[in-house]
N, C-alpha and C positions, 0 to 999 in steps of 0.2 A: 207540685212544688209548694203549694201555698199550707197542704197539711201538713209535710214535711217539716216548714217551718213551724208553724205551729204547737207540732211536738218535741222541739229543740227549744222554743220558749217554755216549755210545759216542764222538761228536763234541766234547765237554768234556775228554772224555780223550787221544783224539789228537790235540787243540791243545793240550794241555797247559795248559787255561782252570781257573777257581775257580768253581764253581757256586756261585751265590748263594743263590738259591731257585729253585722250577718257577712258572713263571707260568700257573696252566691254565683257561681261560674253559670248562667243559667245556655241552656243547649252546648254545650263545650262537655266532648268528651271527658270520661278520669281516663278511661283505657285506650284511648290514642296517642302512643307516644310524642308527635310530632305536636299537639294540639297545643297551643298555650294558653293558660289558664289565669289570667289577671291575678283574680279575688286567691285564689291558689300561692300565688307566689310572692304575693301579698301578705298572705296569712303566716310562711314560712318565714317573710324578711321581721313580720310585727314579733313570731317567737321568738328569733333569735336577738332583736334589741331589746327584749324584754318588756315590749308594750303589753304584751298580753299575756298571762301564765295556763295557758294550755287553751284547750279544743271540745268542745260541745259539737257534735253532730248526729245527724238522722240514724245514721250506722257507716263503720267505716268506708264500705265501698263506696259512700259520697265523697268523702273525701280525697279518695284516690284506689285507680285499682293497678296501679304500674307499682311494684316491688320499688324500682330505684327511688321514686316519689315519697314512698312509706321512710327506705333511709336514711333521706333527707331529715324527716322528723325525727327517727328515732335519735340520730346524731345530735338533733340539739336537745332531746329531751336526756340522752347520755351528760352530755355536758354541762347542765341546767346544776346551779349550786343553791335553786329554788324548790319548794314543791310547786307542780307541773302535773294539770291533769289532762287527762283524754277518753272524755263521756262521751256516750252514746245511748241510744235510746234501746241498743240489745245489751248493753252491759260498756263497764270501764273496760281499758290495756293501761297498765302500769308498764309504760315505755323504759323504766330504769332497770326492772329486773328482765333477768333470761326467760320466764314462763310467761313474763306477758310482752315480752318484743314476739314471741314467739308465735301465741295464740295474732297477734297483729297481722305477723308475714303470712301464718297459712290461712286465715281470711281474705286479705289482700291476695295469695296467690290463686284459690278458690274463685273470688271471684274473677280476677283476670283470665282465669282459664272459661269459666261463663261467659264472659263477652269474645274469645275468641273463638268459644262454640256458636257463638251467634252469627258474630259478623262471616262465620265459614258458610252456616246455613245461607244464609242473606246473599251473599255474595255467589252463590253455587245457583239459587233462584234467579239472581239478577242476570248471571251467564246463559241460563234456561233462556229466559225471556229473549234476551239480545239475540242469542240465536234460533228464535221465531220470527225477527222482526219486526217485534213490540218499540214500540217508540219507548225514549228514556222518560222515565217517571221525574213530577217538578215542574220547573215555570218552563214553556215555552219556550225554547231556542229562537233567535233571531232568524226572521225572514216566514215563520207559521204565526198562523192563529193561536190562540188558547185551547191547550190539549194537541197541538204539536202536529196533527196531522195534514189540515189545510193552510197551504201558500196565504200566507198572507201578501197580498197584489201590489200594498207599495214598497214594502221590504225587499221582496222579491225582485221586481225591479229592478230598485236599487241596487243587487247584487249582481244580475246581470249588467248591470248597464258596466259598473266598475270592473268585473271581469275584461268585459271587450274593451274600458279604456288601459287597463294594465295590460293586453295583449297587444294594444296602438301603442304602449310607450308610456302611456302613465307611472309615473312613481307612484307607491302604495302612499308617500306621506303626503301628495297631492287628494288621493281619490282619500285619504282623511279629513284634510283642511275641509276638502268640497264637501264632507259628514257633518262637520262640525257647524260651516257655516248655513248646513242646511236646517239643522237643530236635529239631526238624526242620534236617536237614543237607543240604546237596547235595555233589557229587562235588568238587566246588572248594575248599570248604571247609577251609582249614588246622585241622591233630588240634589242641584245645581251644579253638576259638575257633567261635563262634554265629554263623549264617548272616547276612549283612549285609542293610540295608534296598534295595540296590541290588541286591543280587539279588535279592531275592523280586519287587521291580517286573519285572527281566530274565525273570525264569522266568513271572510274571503273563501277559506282554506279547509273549512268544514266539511268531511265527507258525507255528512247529511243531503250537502246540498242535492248532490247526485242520488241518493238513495240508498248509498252506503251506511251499512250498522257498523259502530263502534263499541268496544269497551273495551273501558279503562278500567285494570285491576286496583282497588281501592289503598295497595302499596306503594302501587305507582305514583297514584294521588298524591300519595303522603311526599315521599320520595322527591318531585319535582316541582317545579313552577305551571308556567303555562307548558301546555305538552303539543307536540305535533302528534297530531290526530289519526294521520296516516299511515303512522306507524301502529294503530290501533284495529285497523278497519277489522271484523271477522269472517271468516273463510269457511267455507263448508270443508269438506270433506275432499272434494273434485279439485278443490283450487279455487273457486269462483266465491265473490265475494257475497256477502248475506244483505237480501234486498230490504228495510224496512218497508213497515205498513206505511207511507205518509206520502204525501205528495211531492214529488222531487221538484226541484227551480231551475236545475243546467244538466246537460248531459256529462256521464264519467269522462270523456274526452276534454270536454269543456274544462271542466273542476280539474283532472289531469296536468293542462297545459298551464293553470292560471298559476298551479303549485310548482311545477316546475321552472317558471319565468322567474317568481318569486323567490328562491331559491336559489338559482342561478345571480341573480341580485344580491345576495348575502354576502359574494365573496368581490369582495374589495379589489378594484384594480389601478392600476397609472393612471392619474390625471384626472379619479373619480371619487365622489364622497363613499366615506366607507357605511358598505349596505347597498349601494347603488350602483348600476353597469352601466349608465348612462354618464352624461360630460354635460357641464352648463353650456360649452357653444353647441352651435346646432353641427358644426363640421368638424369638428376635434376629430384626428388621423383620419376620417372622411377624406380630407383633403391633402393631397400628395402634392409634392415639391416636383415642379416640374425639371429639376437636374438630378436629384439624387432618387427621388420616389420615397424619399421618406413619410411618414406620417405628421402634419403639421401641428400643431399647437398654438395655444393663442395666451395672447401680453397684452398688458394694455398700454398705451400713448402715455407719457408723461403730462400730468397733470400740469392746466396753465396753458399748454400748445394749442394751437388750433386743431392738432388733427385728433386730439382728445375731447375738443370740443365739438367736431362731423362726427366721428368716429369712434371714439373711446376705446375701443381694443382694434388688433390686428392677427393674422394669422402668418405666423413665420415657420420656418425651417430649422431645430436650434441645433447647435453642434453637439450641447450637452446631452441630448435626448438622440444621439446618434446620425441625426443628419449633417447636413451641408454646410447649412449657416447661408445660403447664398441666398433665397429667396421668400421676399414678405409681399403684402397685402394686407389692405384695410378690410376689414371683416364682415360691417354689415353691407358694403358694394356686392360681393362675393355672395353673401348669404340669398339675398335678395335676387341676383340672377340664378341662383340655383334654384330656391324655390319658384321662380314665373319658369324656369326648363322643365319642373317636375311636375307645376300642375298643368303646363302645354303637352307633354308627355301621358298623363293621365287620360285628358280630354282623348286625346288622340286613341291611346289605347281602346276606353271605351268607347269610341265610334266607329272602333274598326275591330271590336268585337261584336259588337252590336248586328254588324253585317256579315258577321261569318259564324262559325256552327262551334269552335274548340274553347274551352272554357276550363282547359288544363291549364296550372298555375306551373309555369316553368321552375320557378325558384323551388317549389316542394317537388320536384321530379328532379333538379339536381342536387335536393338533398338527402333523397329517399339512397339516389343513387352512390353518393358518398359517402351513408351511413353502412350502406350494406359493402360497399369495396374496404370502410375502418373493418369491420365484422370480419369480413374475410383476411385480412390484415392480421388481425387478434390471434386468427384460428391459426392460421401460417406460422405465429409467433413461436404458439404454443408448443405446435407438432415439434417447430425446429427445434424447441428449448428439450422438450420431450425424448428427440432422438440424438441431442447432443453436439449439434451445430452451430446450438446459439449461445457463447459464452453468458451465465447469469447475469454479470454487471450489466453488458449492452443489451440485454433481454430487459433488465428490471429498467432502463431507461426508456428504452422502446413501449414496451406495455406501458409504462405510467402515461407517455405521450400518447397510444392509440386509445388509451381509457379516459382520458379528458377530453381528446378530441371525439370519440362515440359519446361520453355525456351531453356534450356541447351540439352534437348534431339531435342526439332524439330531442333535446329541450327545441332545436329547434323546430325538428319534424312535428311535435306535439302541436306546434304553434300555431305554422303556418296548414295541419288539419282544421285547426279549429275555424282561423280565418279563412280557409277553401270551404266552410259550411255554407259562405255566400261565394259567388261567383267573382272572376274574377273583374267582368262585367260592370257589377253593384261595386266591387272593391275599389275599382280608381272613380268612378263617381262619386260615390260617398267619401272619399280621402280631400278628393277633389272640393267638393262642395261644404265638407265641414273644417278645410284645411286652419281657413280663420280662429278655428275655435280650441284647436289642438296646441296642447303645450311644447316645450323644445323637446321635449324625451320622446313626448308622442311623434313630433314630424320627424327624430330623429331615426324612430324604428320606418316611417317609411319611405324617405331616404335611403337608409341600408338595404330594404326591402326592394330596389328597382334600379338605387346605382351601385356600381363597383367602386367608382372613386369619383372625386371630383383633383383637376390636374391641375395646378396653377403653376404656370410658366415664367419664368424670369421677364421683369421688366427692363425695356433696355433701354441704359443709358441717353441724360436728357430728357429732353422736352419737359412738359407740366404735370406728367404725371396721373392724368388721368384717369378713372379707371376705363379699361379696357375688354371690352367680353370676349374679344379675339382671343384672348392670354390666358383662356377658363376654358379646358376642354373636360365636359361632362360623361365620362365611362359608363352608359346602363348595361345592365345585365341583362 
């Protein structure tokens, strides 16, 4: 760069030209279309207000090796009611006549076809490599050491630790805050600014973690934003995915389920922020109306009242959302006997697994079993549609319904493998014992995980009102 410059002042001087400024796009491709180039687009707005009457450069493929780029300039050097030069240190283009726009384009095209011979070569090696193994060339990826092979210990951690809190229920923008306030930074990270919530999903969601190779074709690159990874992974030959040289952090089941939770998060439902499958009360539809069985919802007390001052919300029945309207309750009374049932429930469990030999998690054995009866469902569908039984319309509604419900069960089944990695033993202990420290999302996944419902009964008429645990009947699974 610095002799290049050099010889563009050396060429200023013996044409006897006025240096304006140096235009310099420094490491910014000319031949990547997508690439934007400041000082480039800068030089194009100074031609055309006439700050400047033409171009001194090294040679033209500095200044551009994209055709469309070139007739940009030629356009304003067409239109130019000035003389307008365009020097280089291999020779002038008189951009007004046809022999020198001409000798310009098949320069510029010449070299554009050079950098696409490159980047093919480049690009055909870098495919080589990924599929040996070879770690990606550059800084480090978050959670290794320098030179990408060895775990780095407290990254690594880190990663695990957030995976199993996103499998308990954590939201992704909680196990960010918890990044941010810890001061966790990655290698990208611009100096005083806090790691973003797009990357902690990216570094989450990395098939590295497992020991999966990736590439990303460098159109892709161009093409998109942040990209799902997974959609990248490479495949041998058999089917089976290409193992890198490096030290992995989680198991492919682990990194499997953490992706598919997250994911399943993306789509927006009733009563829930959009990105998130979880509810701020902890029993949103958890909790059913003891007359109609519908799913409850919560409202809060009117502001000024006493019972917004105990209380602040309640959990009702509403007509609008399809129930009864007949039955409410105050919320945290409710909340608060549910959880002292779930962690006496726990307790219990693990002291009466502790004494016996089965350590099979009921809840993945009735989803294994429900996944494969959707399966068979599907197959049924098909045949009928197949031999002509099953009119299209009620097939195409059928299938859409057995295809979300088999999504919705493997995201499950993924899940609850991961959590059966510990027993179910360790499981109500540790829910148990670090219950305190779990968010609403987190105890709401384990909740879901051991009750069916929770039944609130109509309270009847009279008296003070109380609350009442008789009136609470708790459904486990």
């Amino acid at each position: 760069m610095t002799r290049q410059k050099e010889d563009v002042h050396d060429l200023v001087k013996v044409r006897a030209l006025t240096l304006h400024r140096m235009y310099v796009d420094n490491d910014l491709s000319a031949f990547k279309r997508r690439v934007k180039r400041p000082d480039f687009d800068e030089l194009v707005s100074d031609l055309e207000t006439e700050v400047i009457d033409g171009i001194a450069a090294y040679n033209i493929d500095r200044v551009t090796r994209q055709p469309r780029q070139l007739e940009r300039l030629i356009d304003i050097y067409e239109r130019a009611r000035r003389p307008m030069v365009f020097a280089t240190t291999a020779g002038d283009y008189d951009l007004s006549t046809d022999d020198g726009r001409f000798n310009a384009r098949l320069y510029v095209m010449i070299a554009n076809k050079f950098s696409a011979d490159a980047a093919r070569r480049v690009a055909r090696q870098k495919k080589a490599e990924a599929m040996e193994g070879k770690p990606h060339r550059g800084v480090a990826p978050f959670g290794w050491k320098d030179g990408g092979k060895e775990a780095e210990p407290f990254e690594a951690e880190l990663i695990n630790k957030a995976h199993r809190d996103i499998l308990n229920g954590k939201l992704l923008s909680e196990v960010h805050l918890e990044w941010v306030e810890l001061g966790v930074r990655s290698r990208q990270t611009p100096p005083g600014r806090n790691i973003t919530y797009t990357s902690v999903r990216y570094i989450l969601t990395n098939p590295r973690l497992c020991g999966y190779r990736v590439y990303v074709p460098q159109a892709e690159r161009e093409k998109r934003g942040r990209l799902d990874l997974s959609e990248f992974v490479l495949e041998r030959a058999d089917g089976t995915p290409v193992i890198g040289d490096w030290e992995k952090i989680c198991s492919p089941d682990q990194w499997r389920a953490v992706c598919d939770v997250l994911k399943s998060r993306a789509i927006s439902g009733r009563g829930r922020k959009k990105g998130s499958t979880v509810t701020k009360r902890l029993l949103t539809r958890i909790a059913r109306c003891g007359e109609c069985g519908g799913g409850m919802l919560t409202m809060m007390y009117t502001r000024g009242t006493t019972s917004y001052e105990r209380h602040g919300f309640f959990y009702t029945c509403l007509k609008s959302a399809g129930g009864c309207g007949g039955v409410s309750r105050s919320g945290p009374p409710v909340e608060e006997f549910v959880e002292a049932a779930l962690l006496a429930y726990l307790r219990r469990m693990a002291k009466a697994l502790r004494s016996g030999t089965s350590e099979i998690n009921p809840a993945l054995v009735k989803a294994r079993a429900e996944l494969d009866q959707v399966k068979a469902e599907i197959a049924e569908a098909r045949q009928l549609r197949e031999s002509g039984e099953f009119p299209l319309k009620e097939f195409v509604r059928e299938i859409k319904r057995l295809d979300d419900r088999r999504d919705a069960l493997e995201i499950e089944v993924a899940t609850l493998n991961v959590s059966g990695m510990e027993s179910s033993t360790t499981a109500a202990e540790r829910i148990a014992r670090e219950w305190e420290t779990y968010t609403t999302p987190m105890k709401r996944a384990a909740i879901e995980r051991f009750i069916e419902a929770v039944v609130i009964k109509k309270q009847p008429r009279g008296g003070n009102h109380a609350f009442r645990p008789d009136l609470i009947d708790v459904i486990w699974k």
